[in-house]
Every structure is written in structure tokens, then in C-alpha cells.
C-alpha positions in Angstrom: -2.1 -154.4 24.0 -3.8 -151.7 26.0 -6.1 -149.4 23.5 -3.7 -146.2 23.2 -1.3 -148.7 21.7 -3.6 -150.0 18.9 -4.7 -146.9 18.2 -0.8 -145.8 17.3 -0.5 -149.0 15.3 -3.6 -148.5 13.4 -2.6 -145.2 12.9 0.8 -145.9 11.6 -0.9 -148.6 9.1 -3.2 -145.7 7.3 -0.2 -143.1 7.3 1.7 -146.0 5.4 -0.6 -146.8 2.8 -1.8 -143.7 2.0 1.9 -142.8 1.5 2.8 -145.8 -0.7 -0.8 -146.4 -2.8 1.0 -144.3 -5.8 3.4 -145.3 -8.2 5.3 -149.0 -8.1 3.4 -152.2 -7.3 5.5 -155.1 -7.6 9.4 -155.8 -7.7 11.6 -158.7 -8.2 15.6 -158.5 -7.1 17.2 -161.2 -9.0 21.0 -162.3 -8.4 21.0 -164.9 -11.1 22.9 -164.8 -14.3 20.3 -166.2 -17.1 16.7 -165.9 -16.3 14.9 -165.1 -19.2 13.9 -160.9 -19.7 10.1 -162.5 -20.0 10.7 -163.8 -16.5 10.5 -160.4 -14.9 8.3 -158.0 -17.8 5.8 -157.3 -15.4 7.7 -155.7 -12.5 7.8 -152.6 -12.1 11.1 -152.8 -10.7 13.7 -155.1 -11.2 17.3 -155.2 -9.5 19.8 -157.7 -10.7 23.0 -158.7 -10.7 25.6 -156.4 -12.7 26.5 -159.9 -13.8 23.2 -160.4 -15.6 23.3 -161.9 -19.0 19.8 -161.0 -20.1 18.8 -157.7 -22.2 18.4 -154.7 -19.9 17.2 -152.8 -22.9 14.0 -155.7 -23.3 13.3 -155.1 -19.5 13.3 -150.8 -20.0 10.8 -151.3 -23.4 8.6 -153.0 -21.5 8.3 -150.5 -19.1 10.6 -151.5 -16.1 12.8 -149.4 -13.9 15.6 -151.6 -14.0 18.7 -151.1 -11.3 22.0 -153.0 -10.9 23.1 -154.2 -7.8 25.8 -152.0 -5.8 27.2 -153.2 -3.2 29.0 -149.8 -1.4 29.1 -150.8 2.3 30.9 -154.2 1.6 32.9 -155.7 -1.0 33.2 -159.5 -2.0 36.3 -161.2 -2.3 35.0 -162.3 -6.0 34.4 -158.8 -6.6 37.0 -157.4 -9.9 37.7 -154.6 -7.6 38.3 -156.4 -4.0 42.7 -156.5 -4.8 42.5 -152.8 -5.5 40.0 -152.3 -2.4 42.4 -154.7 0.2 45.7 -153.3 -1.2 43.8 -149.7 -0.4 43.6 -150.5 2.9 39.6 -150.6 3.1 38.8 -153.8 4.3 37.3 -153.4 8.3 36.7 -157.3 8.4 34.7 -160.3 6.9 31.1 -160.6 7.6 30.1 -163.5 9.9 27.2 -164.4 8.1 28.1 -164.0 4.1 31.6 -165.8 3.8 33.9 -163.4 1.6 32.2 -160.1 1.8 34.1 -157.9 3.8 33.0 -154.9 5.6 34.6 -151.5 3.9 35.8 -148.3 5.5 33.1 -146.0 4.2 35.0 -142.8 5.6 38.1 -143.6 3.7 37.8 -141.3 0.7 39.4 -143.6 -1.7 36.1 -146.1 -0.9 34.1 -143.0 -1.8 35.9 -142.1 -4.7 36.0 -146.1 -6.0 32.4 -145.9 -5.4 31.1 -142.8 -6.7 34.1 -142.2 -9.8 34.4 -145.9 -10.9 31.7 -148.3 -9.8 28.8 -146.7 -10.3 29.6 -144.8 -13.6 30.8 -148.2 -15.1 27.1 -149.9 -14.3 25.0 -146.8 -15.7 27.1 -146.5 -18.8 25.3 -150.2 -19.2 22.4 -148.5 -19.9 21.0 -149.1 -15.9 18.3 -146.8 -14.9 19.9 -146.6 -11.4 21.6 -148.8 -8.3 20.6 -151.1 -5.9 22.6 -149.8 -3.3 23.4 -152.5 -0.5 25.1 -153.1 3.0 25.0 -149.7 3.9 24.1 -151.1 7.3 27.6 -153.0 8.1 29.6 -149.8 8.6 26.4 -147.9 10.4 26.4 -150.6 12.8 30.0 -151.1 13.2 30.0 -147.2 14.1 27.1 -147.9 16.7 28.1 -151.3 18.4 31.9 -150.0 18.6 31.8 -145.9 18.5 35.6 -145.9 19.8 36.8 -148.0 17.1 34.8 -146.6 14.0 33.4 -143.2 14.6 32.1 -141.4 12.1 30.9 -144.4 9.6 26.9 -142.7 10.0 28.0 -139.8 8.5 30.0 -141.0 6.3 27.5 -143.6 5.0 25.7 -140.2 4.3 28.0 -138.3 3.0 28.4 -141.2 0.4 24.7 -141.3 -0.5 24.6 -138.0 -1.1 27.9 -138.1 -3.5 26.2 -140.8 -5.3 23.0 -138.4 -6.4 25.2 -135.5 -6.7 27.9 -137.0 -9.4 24.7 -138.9 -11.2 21.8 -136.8 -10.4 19.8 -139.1 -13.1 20.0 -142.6 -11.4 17.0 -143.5 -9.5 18.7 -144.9 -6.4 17.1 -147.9 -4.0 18.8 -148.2 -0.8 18.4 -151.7 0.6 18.0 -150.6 4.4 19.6 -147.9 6.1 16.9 -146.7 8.6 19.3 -144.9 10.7 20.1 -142.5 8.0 16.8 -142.0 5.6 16.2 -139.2 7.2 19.9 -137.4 6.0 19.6 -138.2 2.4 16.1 -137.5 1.6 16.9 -135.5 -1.5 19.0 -138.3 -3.1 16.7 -141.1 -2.3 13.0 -142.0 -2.8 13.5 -146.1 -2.7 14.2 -148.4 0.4 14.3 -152.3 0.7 13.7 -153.4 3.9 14.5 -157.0 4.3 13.0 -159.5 6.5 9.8 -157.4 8.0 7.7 -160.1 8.7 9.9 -163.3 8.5 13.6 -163.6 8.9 16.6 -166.0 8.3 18.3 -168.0 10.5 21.4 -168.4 9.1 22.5 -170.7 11.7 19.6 -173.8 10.9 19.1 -171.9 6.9 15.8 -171.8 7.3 12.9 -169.1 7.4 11.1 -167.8 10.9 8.5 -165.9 11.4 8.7 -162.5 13.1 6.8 -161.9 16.1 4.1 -159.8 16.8 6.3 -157.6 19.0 9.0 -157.7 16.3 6.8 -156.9 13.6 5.2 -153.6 15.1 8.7 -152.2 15.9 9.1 -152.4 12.3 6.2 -150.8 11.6 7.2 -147.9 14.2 10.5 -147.7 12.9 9.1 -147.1 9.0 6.7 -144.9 10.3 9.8 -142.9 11.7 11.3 -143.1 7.8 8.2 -142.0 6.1 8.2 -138.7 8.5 11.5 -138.2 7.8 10.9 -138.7 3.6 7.6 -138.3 2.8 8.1 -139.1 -0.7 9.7 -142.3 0.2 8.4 -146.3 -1.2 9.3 -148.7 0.9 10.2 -152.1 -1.0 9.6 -155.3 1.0 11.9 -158.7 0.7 11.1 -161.6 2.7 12.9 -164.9 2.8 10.4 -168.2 2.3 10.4 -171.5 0.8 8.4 -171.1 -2.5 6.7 -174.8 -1.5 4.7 -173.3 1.3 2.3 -171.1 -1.4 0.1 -170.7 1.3 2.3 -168.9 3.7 4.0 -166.8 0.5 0.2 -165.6 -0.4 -0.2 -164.6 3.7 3.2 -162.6 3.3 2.1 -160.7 0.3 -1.2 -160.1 1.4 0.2 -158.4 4.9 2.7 -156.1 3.3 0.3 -154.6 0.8 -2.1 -154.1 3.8 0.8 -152.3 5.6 1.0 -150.3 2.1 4.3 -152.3 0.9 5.9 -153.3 -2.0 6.5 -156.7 -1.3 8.5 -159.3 -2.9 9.4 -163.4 -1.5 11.7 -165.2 -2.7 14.8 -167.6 -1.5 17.5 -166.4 1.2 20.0 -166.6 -2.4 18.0 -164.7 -4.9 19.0 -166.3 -7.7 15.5 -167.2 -8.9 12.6 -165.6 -9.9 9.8 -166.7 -8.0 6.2 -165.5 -9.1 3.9 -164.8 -6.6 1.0 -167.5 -5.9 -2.4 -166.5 -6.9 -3.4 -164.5 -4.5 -6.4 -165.5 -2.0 -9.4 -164.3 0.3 -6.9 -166.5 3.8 -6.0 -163.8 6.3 -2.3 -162.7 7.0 -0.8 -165.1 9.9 -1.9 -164.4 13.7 2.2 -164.5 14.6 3.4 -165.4 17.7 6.5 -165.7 19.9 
């Protein structure tokens, strides 16, 4: 890498942690049913399932910022809402790698209304102090990869973000990903997850990989891009790894909070909690191609 180039990246690394040292430092994202509220007391965020069985009220006295999964770019077949959603005419197609969630028409307004009028408002009345909000990216990319075909999802992926703060202005609101359109909705949202920074899933062999090096600092580029465009942004790390292998979790956790991260590892499913290890003095992993 010639100097200029480390420079940037070095540069990139300060602007990030200076930006994320205040406020949140762990989270846990749990899609199980029954894990014990003492399981996840000492997050400071915790996302679960809307099909959680524990006591969201235990979490919020203990001091969490609890938010309930939303899924407003996609919607699974097993979902009480997917009939209403198919017989709507929303459903774009299923996605190859999660059998039975199936990409939604964000520009549709009855998606936008279903979201913003029904879903939402029926998870805060639980007492949630915000959303979770995922697969955002499906229609962003679908508009990108075929423009012809969907144009207009961006902005409507926007426009829907921006509904969501504006009919519950009190709802701290995480979007899992959603790079391309940080910038746009600013004002509504403070959050990001970011999955799969530093390893990733192949979904093909269902196991973990590392990222590359190369990989890894075009992530970094593209955060530092998100932080300019929303200063006041946290960015929320999830990486996929097999619990067994402490050592490599520890050298996960340990490079995200260098980058200035919130980091959390766990399984590709999510329905566990899985602590993090002890931490260590071993260095983050030299990756490779």
C-alpha cells in the first residue's frame, strides 16, 4: 500500500472513533423466543424478535434501549401480515438466500402505509423503545442492479424512513444497513448495523470467512462516507462466527472497537445469546486473500 493510502486509512480510523467513543458500548440482537431478560441486562442495546417471550419492561429498568425487529424491506411468508401483503400486490420476488422472505415493493404506498400505520404502531404500543429496521437494502439494490425494472426504490426506501420518524417521532430507530441512503435520512436516524465488516457468510458451504484486507478497508471508506454524511451517527457491528473459536471472536471484537465500533458476534441465525470471551492482550488477525 503506497504511504498516501495509509495515511487515508489511518485517517479514517481516528475520524471513526472519535465519532463513536460517546454513548452505547455493547449490543446483542437476539431472534430467539425465551432467553432469559438476565441474559442480555448489560447491553446497552438489545434488538429482539417482536416474538420475544421475555419482559421488555425487566430489560428498560435495567437500563437498556430495547428495539423490536422490523422487517420493512421484506416480508416472510410466516409473517401475520404476508396474505394481506401478497393479496396487495407487494411481493417483487423471494430472496435467494433466506427461503420465504420475499422482497416488497417499497414505492407502493399501501407497503408504506402497512409499515408506518400498522406495523410499527402495533410493536411500540408493546412498550418498545424503538425498531430494528431491516432489509432496507433488497429494494435499494433491486433499484440499482435493474434501474429499468424498479426505478425509484432509493427514494422510496427514503421516503419510508423518513415517514417512520415523522408518524413516531419518539422511537429511536436502528437501520440495519442502508449505506446508500444514510446520508437522506439523517434527521430520523442516529443507529446503523452493519453486518459482516470483517467476516462474512457463505451461505453456500454455511460457514464463516474472513474478509480481506482489500475488503475490509472499502468498508472502512464506505463508513467513513456515512459518518460525513451523519455526524451524529453509531455504527453497530454484527459479525457471523462460530462461538467455539473464542480466540478468533476476542480478535473480532477487539478490531471493531479499535475502528471505534459497536461490535457484536454471534451465529449466522441469531437465536442465541452469545457473550463475548474475556477479552485478551492477541492482536486483531493480519487477513488475507
Amino acid at each position: 500500500m503506497h504511504m498516501k493510502s495509509r495515511l487515508c486509512v489511518v485517517l479514517v480510523v481516528v475520524l471513526l472513533f472519535a465519532a463513536c467513543s460517546a454513548g452505547p458500548k455493547t449490543w446483542v440482537a437476539y431472534y430467539g423466543a425465551d432467553a432469559p431478560p438476565e441474559m442480555m441486562q448489560d447491553y446497552d442495546v438489545v434488538v429482539v424478535d417482536p416474538g420475544y417471550r421475555g419482559s421488555i419492561s425487566l430489560l428498560k429498568a435495567r437500563g437498556a434501549k430495547v428495539l423490536a425487529y422490523l422487517s420493512i424491506g421484506e416480508i416472510a411468508t410466516h409473517h401475520k401480515a404476508f396474505l394481506k401483503a401478497k393479496q396487495a400486490g407487494l411481493l417483487v420476488r423471494e430472496n435467494v438466500n433466506w427461503k420465504g422472505a420475499w422482497v416488497v415493493d417499497v414505492r407502493n404506498p399501501k407497503w408504506q402505509h402497512m409499515v408506518v400505520r400498522e406495523l410499527a404502531p402495533a410493536l411500540l404500543r408493546r412498550g418498545f423503545d424503538g425498531l430494528f429496521l431491516d432489509t432496507i437494502d433488497s429494494p435499494i439494490h433491486l433499484g440499482h442492479t435493474e434501474a429499468k425494472r424498479f426505478p425509484g426504490m432509493k427514494q422510496a426506501a427514503v421516503r419510508l424512513v423518513q415517514a417512520l420518524h415523522a408518524g413516531h417521532p419518539k422511537a429511536a430507530l436502528m437501520l440495519n444497513g442502508g449505506l446508500p441512503i444514510i446520508g437522506d435520512v439523517r434527521d430520523a436516524v442516529h443507529m446503523m448495523a452493519i453486518e459482516s465488516t470483517m467476516s462474512t457468510w457463505d451461505f453456500k458451504n454455511k460457514r464463516p470467512l474472513w474478509r480481506s484486507n482489500t475488503e475490509r478497508r472499502a468498508g472502512l471508506a464506505r463508513l467513513a462516507k456515512a459518518k460525513a454524511e451523519n455526524p451524529d451517527l453509531k455504527v453497530f457491528t454484527l459479525d457471523y462466527w462460530d462461538p467455539a473459536d473464542r480466540e478468533s471472536v476476542k480478535r473480532i471484537y477487539a478490531a471493531q472497537r479499535k475502528h471505534g465500533f459497536i461490535p457484536y458476534v454471534a451465529t449466522i441465525a441469531l437465536t442465541r445469546v452469545v457473550a463475548e470471551p474475556k477479552p485478551t492482550n492477541s492482536a486483531a488477525p493480519t487477513l488475507t486473500r
